[in-house]
N, C-alpha and C positions, 0 to 999 in steps of 0.2 A: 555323651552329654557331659560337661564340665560338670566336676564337683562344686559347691558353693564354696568359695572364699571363709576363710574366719571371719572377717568383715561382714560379710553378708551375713553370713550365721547368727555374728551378733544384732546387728538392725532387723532382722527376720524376731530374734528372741525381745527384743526390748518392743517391737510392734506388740508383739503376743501377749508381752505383759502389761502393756498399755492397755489393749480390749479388754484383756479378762478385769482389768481392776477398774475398768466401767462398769463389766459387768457385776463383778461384787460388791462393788458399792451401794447399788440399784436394788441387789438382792439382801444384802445384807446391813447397809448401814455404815456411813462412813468407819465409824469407831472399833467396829467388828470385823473389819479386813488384816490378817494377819499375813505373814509373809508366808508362814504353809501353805494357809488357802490359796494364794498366790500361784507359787510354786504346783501345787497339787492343778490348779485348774490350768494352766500355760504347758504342765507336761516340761517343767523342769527342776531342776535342784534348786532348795531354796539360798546356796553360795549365791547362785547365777541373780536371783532376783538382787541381791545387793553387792552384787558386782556390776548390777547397771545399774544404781540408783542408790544414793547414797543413803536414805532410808524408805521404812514405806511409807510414811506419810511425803512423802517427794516424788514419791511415784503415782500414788492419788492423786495426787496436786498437778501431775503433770498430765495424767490422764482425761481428769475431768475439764483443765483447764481446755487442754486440744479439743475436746467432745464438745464443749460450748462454744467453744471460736468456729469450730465445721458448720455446727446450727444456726447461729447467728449470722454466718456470710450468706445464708441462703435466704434472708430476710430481705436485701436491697433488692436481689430479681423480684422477689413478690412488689415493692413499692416503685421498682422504678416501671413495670405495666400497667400503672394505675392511674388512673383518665386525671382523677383529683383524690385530696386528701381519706374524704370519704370511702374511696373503694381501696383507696392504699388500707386503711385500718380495715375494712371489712376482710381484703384478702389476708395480713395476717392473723385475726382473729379464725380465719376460715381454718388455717393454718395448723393452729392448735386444736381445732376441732379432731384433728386427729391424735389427741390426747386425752386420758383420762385423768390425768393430774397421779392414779397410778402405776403408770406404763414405764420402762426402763429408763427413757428419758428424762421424764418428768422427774423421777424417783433423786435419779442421778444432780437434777437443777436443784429441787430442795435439800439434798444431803449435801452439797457443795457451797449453797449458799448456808447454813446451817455452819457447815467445818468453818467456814471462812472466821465468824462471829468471834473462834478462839485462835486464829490464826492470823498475824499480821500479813503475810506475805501472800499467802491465797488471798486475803480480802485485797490485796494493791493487786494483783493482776485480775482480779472479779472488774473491780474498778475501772481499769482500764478498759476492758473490754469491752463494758457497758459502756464507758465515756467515747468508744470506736461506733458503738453501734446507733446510740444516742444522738451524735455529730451527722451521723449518713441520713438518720431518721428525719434530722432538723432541715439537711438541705433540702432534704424530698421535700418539708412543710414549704419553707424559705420560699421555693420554684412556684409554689402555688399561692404565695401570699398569706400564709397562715398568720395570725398576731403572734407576736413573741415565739418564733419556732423552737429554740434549745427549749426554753420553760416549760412548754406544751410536750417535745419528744421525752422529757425525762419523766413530767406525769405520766402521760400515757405507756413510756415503758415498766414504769412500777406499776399503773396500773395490772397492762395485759401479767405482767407476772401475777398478781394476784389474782386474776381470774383463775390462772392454772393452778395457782394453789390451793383454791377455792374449789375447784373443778373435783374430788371426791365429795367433797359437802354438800354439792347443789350438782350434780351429774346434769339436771336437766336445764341448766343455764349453757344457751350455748352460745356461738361467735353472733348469729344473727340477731340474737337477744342483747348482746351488749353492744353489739357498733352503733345503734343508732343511739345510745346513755353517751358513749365516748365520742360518738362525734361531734356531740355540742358544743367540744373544747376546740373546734378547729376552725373556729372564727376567723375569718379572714382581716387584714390587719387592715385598717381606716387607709382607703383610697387603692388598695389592692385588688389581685384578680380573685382572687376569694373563691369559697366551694360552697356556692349556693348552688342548694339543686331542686330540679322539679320532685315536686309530691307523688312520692312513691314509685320514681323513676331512678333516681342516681346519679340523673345527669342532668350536667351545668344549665344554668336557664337562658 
C-alpha cells in the first residue's frame, strides 16, 4: 500500500483540526479553546495547528463556519418534499426536534453566533450564509404563493433560531407546538395559490 503523500498528510491534519475545534467549542466555549487543547485532542504538535491556520481564532471560524453551511444545505431537501408551505415549516421544525438546544450542535450555532457579535468577519460570512438560506427558503414560499416571501423567510428563520435557543428553557415546547403559531405567517399573497388547508388535515382545500 502507498504511503500517504505530504499533501495528503497535511488535508488529513487540517480535516482533524477542523472536527476537534467543533468539537471544543461545543464543549467548552468559543473563548476557551486554546491551541494546546487543539493540538492535545487532534494528536498533534501545537507548530502543526498554526502551520495550518494562521491563528486560532481562524480556525474556529473556519470550522464552525463549514459545520453550519453542511447543516443548513440539508434544510432545501426537507422544503423542497413539502406538498405546501405548512408542511415545509412543520418538517423543519420536525428537524430540530432532534435538538435539545444543548446538544453539540446547537452548542456549536449559539457560541458561533455569540463569537460573531465581537468579530466582523465571522458576522459577514454568518450573513451570507443565512442571506443563502433565506433566498432558497423565499423561493420554496414564492412557488406556493406565500405574501411577501424574503420578508416572511427571514422572520421565520430568526424565528426557528429562537425556538432552538429557547429549547433548554422550555424543553417541552416542541416543533408540533410551534408550526401551527408560525404558520399563520404564511399567508398566501392576494390572487395566489396560497396554503389553505383543511381542519386538522394539512392539506390543500
Amino acid at each position: 500500500m502507498a504511503r500517504p503523500t505530504t499533501a495528503q498528510r497535511g488535508r488529513e491534519v487540517r480535516r482533524r483540526l477542523l472536527a476537534v475545534a467543533c468539537e471544543l467549542i461545543a464543549e467548552h466555549g468559543w473563548t476557551a479553546v486554546s491551541t494546546r487543547m487543539l493540538a492535545e485532542r487532534a494528536g498533534v504538535t501545537p507548530g502543526l495547528v498554526h502551520y495550518h491556520f494562521s491563528s486560532v481564532q481562524a480556525l474556529l471560524s473556519e470550522a464552525a463556519i463549514g459545520a453550519m453551511r453542511d447543516y443548513l444545505a440539508r434544510i432545501p431537501e426537507l422544503l423542497d418534499g413539502a406538498a405546501t408551505p405548512q408542511h415545509a415549516l412543520e418538517a423543519v421544525l420536525g428537524e430540530l426536534d432532534a435538538h435539545t438546544g444543548l446538544d453539540p450542535a446547537s452548542l456549536l450555532f449559539v457560541e458561533t453566533y455569540l463569537a460573531s457579535t465581537r468579530d466582523s468577519a465571522l458576522r459577514e460570512e454568518i450573513s451570507a450564509l443565512l442571506a443563502h438560506f433565506r433566498a432558497r427558503l423565499a423561493d420554496r414560499l414564492a412557488r406556493h404563493g406565500t405574501a411577501d416571501p424574503e420578508t416572511t423567510a427571514a422572520v421565520l428563520a430568526a424565528a426557528i433560531d429562537g425556538v432552538l435557543l429557547h429549547r433548554p428553557l422550555s424543553p417541552g415546547t416542541t416543533g408540533a407546538d410551534v408550526a401551527p403559531v408560525l404558520g399563520r405567517i404564511l399567508a398566501p399573497a392576494a390572487g395566489g395559490r396560497g396554503n389553505d388547508h383543511t381542519e386538522g388535515t394539512g392539506e390543500p382545500s
